[in-house]
VEXRO-859679 format. One line per field, with one value per residue: residue number from 0; residue in one letter; x, y, z of N, C-alpha, C in turn. Coordinates in steps of 0.2 Angstrom, whole numbers. Example, Ala and Ser with C-alpha at 12.3 -4.5 7.8 and 13.67 -1.06 7.14 Angstrom:
2
num: (0,1) .
residu: (A,S) .
n_u: (66,64) .
n_v: (-28,-11) .
n_w: (39,35) .
ca_u: (62,68) .
ca_v: (-22,-5) .
ca_w: (39,36) .
c_u: (66,64) .
c_v: (-16,0) .
c_w: (39,39) .
//
This chain:
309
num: (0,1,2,3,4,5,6,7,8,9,10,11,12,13,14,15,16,17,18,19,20,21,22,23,24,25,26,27,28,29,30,31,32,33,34,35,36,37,38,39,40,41,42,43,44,45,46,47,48,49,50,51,52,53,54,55,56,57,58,59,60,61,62,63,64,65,66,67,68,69,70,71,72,73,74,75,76,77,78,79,80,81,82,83,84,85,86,87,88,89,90,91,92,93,94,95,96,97,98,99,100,101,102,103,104,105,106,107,108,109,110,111,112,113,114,115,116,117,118,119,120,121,122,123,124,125,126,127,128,129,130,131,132,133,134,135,136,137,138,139,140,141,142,143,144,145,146,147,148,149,150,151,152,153,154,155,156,157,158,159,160,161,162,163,164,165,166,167,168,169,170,171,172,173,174,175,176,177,178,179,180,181,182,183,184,185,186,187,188,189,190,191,192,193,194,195,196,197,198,199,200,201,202,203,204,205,206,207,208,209,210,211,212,213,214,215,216,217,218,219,220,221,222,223,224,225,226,227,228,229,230,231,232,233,234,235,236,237,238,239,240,241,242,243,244,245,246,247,248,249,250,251,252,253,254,255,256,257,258,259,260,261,262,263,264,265,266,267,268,269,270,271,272,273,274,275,276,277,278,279,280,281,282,283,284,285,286,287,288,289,290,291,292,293,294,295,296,297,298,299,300,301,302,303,304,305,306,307,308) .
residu: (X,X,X,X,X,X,X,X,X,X,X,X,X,X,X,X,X,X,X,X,X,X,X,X,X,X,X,X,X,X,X,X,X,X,X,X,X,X,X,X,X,X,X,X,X,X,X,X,X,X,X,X,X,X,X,X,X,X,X,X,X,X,X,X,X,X,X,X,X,X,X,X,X,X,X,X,X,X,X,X,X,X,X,X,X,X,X,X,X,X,X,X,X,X,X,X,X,X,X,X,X,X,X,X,X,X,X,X,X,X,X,X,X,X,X,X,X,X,X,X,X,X,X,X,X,X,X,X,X,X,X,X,X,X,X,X,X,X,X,X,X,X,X,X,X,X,X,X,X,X,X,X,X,X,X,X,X,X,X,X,X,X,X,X,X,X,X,X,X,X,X,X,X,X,X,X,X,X,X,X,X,X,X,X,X,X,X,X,X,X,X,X,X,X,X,X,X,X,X,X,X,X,X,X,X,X,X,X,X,X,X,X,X,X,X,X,X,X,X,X,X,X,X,X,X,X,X,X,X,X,X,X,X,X,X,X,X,X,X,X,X,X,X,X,X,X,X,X,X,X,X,X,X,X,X,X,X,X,X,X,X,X,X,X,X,X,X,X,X,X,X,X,X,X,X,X,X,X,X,X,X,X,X,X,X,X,X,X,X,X,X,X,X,X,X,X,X,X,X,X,X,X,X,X,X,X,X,X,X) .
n_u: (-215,-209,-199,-191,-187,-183,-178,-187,-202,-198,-195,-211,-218,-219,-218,-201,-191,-181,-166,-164,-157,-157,-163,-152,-146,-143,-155,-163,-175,-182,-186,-195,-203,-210,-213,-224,-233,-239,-245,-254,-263,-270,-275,-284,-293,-297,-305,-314,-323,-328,-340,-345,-345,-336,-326,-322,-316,-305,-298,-297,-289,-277,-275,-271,-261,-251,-250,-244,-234,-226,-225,-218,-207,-203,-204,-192,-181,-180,-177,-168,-153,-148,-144,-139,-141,-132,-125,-136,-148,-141,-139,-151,-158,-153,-156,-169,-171,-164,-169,-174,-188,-191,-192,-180,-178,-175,-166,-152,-154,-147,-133,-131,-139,-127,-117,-120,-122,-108,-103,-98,-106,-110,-113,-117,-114,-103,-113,-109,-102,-113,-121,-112,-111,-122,-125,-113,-117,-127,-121,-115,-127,-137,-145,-147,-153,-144,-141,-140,-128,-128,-135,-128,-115,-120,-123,-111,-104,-112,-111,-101,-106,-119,-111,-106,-118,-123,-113,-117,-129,-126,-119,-127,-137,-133,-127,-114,-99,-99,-89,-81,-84,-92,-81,-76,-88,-86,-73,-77,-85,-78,-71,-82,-85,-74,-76,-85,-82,-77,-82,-95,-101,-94,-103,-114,-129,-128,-139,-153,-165,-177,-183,-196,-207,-203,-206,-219,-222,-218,-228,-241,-238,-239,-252,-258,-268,-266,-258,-241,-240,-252,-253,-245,-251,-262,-256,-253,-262,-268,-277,-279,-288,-293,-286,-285,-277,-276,-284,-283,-272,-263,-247,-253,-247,-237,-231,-240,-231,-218,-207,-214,-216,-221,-223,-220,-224,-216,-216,-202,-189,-182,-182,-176,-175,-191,-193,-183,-181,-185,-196,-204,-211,-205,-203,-197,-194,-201,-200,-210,-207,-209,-200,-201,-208,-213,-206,-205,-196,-192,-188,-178,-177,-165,-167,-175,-171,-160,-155,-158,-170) .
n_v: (372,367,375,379,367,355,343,335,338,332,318,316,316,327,333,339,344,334,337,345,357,359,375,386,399,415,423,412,409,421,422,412,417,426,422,412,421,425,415,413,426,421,410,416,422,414,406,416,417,405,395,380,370,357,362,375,368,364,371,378,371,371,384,385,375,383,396,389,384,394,403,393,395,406,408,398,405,416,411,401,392,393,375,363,346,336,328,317,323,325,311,307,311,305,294,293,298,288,278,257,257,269,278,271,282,294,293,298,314,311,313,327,335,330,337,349,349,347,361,361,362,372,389,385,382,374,364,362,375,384,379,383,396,399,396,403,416,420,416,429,432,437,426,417,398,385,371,354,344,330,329,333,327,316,315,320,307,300,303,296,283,288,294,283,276,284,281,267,268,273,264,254,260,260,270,281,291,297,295,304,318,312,307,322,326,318,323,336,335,330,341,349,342,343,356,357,351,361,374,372,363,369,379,372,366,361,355,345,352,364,380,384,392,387,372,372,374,364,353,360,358,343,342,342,350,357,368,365,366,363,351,348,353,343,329,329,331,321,320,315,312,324,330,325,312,294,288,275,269,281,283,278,274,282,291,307,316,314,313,318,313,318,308,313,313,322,335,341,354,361,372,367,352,349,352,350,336,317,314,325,326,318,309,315,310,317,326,334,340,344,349,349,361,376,376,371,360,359,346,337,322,306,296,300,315,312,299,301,316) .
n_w: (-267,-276,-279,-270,-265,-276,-276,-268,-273,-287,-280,-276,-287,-296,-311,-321,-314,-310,-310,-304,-289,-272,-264,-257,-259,-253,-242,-247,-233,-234,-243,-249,-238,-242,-255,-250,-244,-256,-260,-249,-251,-263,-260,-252,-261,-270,-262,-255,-268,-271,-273,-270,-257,-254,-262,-257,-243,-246,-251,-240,-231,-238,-236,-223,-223,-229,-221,-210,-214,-215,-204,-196,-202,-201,-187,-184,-191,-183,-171,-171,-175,-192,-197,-206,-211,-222,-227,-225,-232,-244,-249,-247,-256,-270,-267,-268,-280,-287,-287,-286,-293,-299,-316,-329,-336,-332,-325,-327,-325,-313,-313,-316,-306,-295,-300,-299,-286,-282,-289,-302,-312,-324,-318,-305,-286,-275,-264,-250,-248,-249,-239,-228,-228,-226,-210,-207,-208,-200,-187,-179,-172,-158,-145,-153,-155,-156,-165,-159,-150,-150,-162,-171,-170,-172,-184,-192,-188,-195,-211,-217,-219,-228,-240,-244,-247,-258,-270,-270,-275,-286,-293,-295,-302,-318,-322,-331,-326,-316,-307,-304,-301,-290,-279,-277,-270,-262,-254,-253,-244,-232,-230,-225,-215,-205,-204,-198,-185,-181,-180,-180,-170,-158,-154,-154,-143,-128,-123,-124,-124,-133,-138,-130,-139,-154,-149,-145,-158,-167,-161,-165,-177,-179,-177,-165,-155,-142,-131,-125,-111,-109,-111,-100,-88,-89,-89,-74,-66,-69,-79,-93,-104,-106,-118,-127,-124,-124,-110,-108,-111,-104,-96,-77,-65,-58,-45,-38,-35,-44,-57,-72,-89,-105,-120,-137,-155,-165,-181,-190,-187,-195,-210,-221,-216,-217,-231,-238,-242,-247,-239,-231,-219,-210,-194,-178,-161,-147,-130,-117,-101,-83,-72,-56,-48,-58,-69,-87,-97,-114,-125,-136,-141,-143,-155,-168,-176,-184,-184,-185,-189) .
ca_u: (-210,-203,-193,-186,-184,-185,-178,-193,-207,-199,-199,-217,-220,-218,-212,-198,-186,-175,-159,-162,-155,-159,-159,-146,-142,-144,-161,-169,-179,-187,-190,-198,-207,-215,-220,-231,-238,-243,-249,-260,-266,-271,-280,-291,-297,-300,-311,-321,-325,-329,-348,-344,-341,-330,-320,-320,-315,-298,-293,-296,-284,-272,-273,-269,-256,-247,-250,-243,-226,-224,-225,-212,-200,-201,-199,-184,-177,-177,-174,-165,-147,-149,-142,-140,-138,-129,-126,-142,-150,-138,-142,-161,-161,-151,-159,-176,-171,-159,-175,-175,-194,-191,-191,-174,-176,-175,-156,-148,-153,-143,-128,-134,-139,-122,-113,-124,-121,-102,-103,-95,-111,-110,-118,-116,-110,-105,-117,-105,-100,-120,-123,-109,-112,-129,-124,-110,-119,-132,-116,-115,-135,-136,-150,-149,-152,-138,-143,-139,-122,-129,-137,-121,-112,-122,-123,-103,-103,-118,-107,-96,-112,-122,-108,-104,-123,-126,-111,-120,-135,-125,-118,-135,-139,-128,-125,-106,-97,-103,-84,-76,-89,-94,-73,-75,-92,-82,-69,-80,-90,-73,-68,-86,-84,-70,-76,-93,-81,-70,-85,-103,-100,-94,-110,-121,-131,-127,-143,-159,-170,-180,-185,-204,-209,-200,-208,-225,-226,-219,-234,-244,-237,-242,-258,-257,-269,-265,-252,-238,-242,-259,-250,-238,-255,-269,-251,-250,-271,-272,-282,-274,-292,-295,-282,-284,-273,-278,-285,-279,-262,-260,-245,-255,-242,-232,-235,-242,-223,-213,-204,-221,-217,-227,-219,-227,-220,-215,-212,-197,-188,-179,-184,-172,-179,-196,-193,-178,-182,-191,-201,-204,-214,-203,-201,-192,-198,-197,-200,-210,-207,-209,-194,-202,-212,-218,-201,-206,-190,-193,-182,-178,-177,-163,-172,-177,-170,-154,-155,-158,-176) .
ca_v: (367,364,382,379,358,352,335,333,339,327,313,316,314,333,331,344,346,329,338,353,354,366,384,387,404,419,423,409,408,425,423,407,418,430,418,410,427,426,410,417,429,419,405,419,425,408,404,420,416,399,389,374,369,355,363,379,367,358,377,381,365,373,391,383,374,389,399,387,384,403,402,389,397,413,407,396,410,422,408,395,396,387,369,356,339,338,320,313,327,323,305,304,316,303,290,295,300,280,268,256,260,277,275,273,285,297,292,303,320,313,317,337,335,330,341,357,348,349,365,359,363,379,391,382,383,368,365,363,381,389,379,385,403,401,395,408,424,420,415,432,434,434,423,412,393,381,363,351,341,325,328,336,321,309,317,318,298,294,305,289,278,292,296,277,273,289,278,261,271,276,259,251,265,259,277,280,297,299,294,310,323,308,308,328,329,315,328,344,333,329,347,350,340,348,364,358,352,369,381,374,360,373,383,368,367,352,352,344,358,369,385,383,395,379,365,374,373,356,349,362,355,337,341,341,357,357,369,359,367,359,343,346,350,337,324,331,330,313,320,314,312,331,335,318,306,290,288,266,268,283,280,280,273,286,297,314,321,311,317,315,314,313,307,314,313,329,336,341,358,366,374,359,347,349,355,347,328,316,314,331,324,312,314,311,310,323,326,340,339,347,348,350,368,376,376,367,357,356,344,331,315,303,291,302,317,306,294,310,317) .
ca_w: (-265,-281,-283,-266,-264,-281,-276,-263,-278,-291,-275,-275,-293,-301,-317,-322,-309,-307,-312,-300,-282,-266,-264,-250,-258,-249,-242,-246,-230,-233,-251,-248,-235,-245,-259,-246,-242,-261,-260,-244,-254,-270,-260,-249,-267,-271,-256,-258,-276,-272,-271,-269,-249,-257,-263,-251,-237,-248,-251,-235,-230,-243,-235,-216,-222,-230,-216,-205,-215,-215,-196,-194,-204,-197,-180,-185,-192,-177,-162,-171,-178,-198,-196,-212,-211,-227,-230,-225,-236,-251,-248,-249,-267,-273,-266,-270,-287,-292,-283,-293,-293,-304,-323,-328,-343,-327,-322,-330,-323,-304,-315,-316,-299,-294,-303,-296,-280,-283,-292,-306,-315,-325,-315,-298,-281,-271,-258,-243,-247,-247,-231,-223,-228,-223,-206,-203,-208,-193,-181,-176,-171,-152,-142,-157,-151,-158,-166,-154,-151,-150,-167,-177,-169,-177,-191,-192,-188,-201,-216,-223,-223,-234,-246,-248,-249,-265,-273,-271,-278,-293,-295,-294,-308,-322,-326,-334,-329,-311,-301,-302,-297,-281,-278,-277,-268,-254,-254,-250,-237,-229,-228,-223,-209,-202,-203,-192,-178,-178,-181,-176,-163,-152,-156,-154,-137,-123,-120,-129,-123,-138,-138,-128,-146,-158,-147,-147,-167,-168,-160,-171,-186,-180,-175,-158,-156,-136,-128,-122,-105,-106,-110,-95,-81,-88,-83,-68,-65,-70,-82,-100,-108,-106,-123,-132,-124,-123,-104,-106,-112,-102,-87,-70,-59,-56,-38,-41,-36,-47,-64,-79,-96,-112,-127,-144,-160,-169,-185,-193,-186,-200,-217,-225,-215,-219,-238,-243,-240,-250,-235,-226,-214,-204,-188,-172,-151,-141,-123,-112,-93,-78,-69,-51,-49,-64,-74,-91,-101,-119,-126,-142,-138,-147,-157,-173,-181,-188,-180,-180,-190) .
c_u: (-205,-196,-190,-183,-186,-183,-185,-200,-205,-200,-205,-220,-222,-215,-207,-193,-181,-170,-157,-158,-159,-158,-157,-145,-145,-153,-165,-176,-185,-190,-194,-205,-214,-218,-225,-236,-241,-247,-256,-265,-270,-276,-287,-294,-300,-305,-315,-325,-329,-336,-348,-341,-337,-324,-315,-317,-308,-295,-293,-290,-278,-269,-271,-263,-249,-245,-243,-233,-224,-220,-218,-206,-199,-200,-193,-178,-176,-174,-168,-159,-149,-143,-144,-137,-136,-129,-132,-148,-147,-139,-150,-161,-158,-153,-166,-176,-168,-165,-177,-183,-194,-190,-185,-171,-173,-168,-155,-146,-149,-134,-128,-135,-132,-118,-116,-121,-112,-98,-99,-99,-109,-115,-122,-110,-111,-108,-115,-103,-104,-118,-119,-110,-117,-129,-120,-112,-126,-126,-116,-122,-135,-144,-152,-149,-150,-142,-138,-134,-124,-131,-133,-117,-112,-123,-114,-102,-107,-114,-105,-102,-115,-118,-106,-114,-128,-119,-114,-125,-132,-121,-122,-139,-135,-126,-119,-104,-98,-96,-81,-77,-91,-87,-74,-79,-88,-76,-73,-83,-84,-71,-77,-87,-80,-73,-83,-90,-77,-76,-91,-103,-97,-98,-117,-123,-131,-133,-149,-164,-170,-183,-194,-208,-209,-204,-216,-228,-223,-225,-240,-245,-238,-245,-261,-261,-268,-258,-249,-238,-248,-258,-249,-245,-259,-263,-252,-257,-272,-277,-281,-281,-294,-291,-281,-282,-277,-278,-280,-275,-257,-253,-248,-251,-238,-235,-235,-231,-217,-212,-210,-215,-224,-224,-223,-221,-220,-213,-205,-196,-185,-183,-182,-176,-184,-196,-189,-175,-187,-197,-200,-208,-210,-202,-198,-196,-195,-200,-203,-209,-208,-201,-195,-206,-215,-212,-200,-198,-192,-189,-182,-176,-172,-170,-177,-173,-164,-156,-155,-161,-178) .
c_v: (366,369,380,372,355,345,331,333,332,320,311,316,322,334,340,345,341,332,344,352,363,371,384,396,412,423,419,408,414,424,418,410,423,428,416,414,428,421,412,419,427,413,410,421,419,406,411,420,409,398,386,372,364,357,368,375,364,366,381,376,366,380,390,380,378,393,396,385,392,404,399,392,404,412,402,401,416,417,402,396,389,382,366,352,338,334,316,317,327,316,304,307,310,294,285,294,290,277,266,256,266,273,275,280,294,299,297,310,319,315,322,335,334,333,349,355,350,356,367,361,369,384,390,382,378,370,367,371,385,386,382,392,402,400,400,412,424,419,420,436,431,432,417,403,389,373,359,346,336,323,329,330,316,312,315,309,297,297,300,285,282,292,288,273,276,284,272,264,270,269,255,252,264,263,277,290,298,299,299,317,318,309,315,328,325,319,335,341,333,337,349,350,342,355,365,357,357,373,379,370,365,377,379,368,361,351,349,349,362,375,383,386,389,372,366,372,368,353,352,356,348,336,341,349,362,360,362,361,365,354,342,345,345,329,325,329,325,315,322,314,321,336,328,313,301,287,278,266,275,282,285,280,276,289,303,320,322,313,314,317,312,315,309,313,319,330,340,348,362,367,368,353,345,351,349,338,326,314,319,330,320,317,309,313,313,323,335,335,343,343,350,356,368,376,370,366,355,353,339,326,312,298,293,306,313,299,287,313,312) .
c_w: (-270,-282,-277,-265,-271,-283,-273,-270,-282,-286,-277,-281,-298,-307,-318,-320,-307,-306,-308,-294,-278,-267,-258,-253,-254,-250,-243,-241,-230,-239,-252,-241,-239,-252,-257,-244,-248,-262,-253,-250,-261,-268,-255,-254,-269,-267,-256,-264,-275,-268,-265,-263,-252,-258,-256,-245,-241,-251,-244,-230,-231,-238,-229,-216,-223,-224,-209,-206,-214,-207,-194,-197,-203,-189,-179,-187,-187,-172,-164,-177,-184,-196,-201,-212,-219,-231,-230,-230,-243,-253,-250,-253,-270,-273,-268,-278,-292,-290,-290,-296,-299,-310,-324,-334,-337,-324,-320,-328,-316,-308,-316,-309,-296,-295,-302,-289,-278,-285,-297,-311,-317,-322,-307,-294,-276,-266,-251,-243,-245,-240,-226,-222,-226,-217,-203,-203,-202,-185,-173,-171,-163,-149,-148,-156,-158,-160,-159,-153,-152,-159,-172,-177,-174,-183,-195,-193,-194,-209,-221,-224,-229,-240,-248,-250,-256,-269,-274,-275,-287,-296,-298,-304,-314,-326,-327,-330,-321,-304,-300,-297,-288,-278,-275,-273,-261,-251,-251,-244,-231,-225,-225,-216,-203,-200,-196,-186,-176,-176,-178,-170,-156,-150,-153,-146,-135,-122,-125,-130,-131,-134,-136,-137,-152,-153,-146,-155,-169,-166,-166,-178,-186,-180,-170,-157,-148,-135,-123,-115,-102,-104,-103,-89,-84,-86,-76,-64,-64,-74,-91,-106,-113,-113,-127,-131,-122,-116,-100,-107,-106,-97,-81,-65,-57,-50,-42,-41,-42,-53,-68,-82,-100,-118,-132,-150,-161,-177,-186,-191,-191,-206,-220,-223,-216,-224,-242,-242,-245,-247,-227,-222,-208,-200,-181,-165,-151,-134,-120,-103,-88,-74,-58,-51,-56,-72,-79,-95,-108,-123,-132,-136,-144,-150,-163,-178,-187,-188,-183,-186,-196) .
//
């Protein structure tokens, strides 16, 4: 985590990395794949070596989780077009890193972070520019599923909150030096913005629906070990016990015809979202349905990733 999200690692208490930022640069998602394939590889020799069921069961925990981000980011990368929320990702590194919770001996390094993130840094490149070259060298990739208009939207609208709430941050932070590169970084965001409603809102998809492949491994990744076509017939059965749902809270009241849902939570869909936060874990509602026959609708639901994740 820390070589690719080295705000989310120090978040979580990694010493060494405060002053680092993301990797956006080209390839990250595979080079981030094929470390996990050495992490694979490093924890099955570890579990063959090992006694002690203890332990073998918290590297076996270790080896399923790898496997599992592996997964996720190989099927985001063939079905889903890269999308980064920019501002609410530039916001919780800076948010995570000033609380006034953190030691303050610590400040210091969100000015190198700011200055990577502006690429003012020697050796850096402002962020808005990777994200957007990460975004347009997939553009041309056909059957690729677009983030979702609702969610760029709000992203758009939540922008001037974020960059006015990494200023209260660095207010707060009694740090000296930090107006010029925040000035610059409102300036890149700005042009940023434009360039999402010329180039990806026209990209993004009207509808909420996911790729059934992408709405499958979000439940995975919650825990949910039930195909969401299980989900959809033990609804339909009246039989919600039969995949874990809770038989007292299920809804009965509906006629067998009538539109089902069943609300789950889900994990986070992108590499970023789940890497580059200091909690890769949040998550937002999503929705499976039948829409009459057998044609399942997999769909986000307002009311998480920004909101939206």
């Amino acid at each position: 985590m820390a070589r690719y999200a080295p705000e989310t690692a120090a978040a979580f208490g990694v010493e060494g990395h405060d002053s680092e930022v993301l990797d956006l640069e080209p390839g990250y998602d595979t080079r981030f794949e094929a470390d996990l394939a050495k992490v694979v590889v490093e924890l099955e020799s570890r579990i063959a070596a090992t006694t002690d069921p203890r332990v073998r069961q918290d590297l076996q925990i270790l080896l399923a989780a790898a496997r599992d981000q592996s997964n996720t980011s190989q099927l985001n990368r063939r079905l889903m077009l890269p999308y980064f929320d920019l501002g609410q990702v530039l916001f919780r590194s800076f948010d995570a890193l000033l609380d006034p919770r953190v030691a303050k001996e610590r400040y210091p390094a969100a000015l190198t972070r700011l200055r990577r993130y502006t690429g003012t840094e020697a050796g850096s490149t402002p962020i808005t520019e990777l994200a957007r070259a990460r975004m347009e060298e997939r553009f041309a990739t056909p059957g690729l599923t677009g983030p979702w208009t609702v969610e760029v939207e709000q992203a758009l609208d939540n922008q001037g909150r974020y960059l006015t709430g990494i200023k209260e941050s660095f207010e707060r932070s009694g740090l000296k030096g930090w107006q010029k590169d925040h000035a610059r970084l409102v300036r890149q965001m700005a042009e940023h913005a434009e360039w999402m409603r010329s180039e990806l809102l026209p990209r993004a998809r009207t509808t909420n629906r996911l790729p059934p492949e992408i709405y499958a491994d979000n439940l995975r990744n919650f825990g949910v070990k039930a195909e969401p076509q299980e989900l959809i017939q033990s609804a339909l059965s009246r039989q919600p016990d039969r995949v874990g749902l809770n038989p007292r809270t299920f809804n009965r009241t509906r006629s067998q015809p009538e539109f089902h849902r069943i609300t789950v939570k889900r994990g986070c869909t992108s590499f970023v979202q789940r890497f580059f936060t200091p909690n890769p874990l949040k998550t937002r509602r999503s929705e499976v349905a039948t829409d009459g026959g057998d044609r399942c609708a997999y769909r986000d639901m307002p009311g998480g990733h920004n909101e939206s994740t």
